[in-house]
C-alpha distance (Angstrom), angle and dihedral (degrees) to the residues before:
residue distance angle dihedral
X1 . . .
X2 3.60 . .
X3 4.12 124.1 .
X4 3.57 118.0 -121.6
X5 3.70 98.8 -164.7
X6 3.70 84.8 99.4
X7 3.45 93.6 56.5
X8 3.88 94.9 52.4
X9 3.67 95.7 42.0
X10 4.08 85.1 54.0
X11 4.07 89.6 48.5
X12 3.43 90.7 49.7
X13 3.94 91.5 57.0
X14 4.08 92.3 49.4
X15 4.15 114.1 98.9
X16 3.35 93.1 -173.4
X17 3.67 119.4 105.9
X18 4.00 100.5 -140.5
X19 4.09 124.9 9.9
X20 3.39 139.7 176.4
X21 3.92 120.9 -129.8
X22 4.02 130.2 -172.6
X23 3.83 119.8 -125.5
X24 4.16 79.1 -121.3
X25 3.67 89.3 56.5
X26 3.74 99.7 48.0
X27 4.16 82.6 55.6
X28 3.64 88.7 50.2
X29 3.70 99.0 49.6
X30 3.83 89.7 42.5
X31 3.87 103.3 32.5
X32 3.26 108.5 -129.7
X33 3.82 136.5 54.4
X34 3.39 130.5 -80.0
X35 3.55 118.4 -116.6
X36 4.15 127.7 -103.4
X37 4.01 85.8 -90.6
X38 3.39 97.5 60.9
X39 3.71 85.4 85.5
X40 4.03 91.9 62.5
X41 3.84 112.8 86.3
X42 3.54 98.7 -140.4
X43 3.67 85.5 58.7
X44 4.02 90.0 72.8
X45 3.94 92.8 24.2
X46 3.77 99.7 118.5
X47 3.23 91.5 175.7
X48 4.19 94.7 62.1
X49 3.54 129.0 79.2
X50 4.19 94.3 -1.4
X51 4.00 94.7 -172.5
X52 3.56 91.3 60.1
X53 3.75 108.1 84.9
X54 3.84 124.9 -144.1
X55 3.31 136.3 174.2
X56 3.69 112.0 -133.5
X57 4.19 85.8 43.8
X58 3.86 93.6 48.7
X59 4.22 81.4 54.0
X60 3.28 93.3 54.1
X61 4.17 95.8 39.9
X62 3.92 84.8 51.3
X63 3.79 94.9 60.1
X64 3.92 94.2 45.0
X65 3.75 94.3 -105.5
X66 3.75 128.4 132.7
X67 4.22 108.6 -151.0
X68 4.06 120.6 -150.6
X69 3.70 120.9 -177.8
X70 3.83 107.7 -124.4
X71 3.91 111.4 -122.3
X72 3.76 93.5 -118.0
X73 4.28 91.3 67.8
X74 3.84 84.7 -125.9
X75 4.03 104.0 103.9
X76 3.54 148.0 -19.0
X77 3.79 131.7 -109.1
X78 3.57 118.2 -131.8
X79 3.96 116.2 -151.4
X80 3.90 122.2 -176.5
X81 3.90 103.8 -117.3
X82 3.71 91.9 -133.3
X83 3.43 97.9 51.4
X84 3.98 122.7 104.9
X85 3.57 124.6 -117.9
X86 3.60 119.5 -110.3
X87 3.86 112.4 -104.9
X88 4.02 119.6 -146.5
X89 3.70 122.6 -153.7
């Protein structure tokens, strides 16, 4: 199983408020690849089913980041938690 320690220290490092990451990036960043449920949204979803504790969401809780799998299956957008929304008029 991979470690995501890499991937929090790395989030921790970003200054941007909301970022875009490859599948092939994550790997890089954490050396090694990601398993076959990577691919699933609600396997990133930090936002779904809080009590149950993962390892590669707790990473990304522990540097302030909320992750979203984007719809193509190719990458996952990291948001700061404390940042606001945009609003459109």
């Amino acid at each position: 199983m991979p470690n995501y320690d890499a991937l929090r220290d790395y989030l921790k490092q970003q200054t941007q408020t909301e970022f875009v990451l490859s599948f092939a990036q994550i790997e890089q960043i954490i050396e090694d690849d990601l398993p076959r449920a990577a691919q699933r949204a609600s396997w990133w979803d930090t936002t779904r089913a809080a009590k149950e504790r993962m390892p590669q969401r707790e990473a990304c809780i522990e540097a302030g980041y909320v992750a979203t799998r984007l719809g193509d299956k190719e990458g996952v957008r990291f948001r700061r938690a404390d940042a606001k929304r945009p609003r459109f008029k």
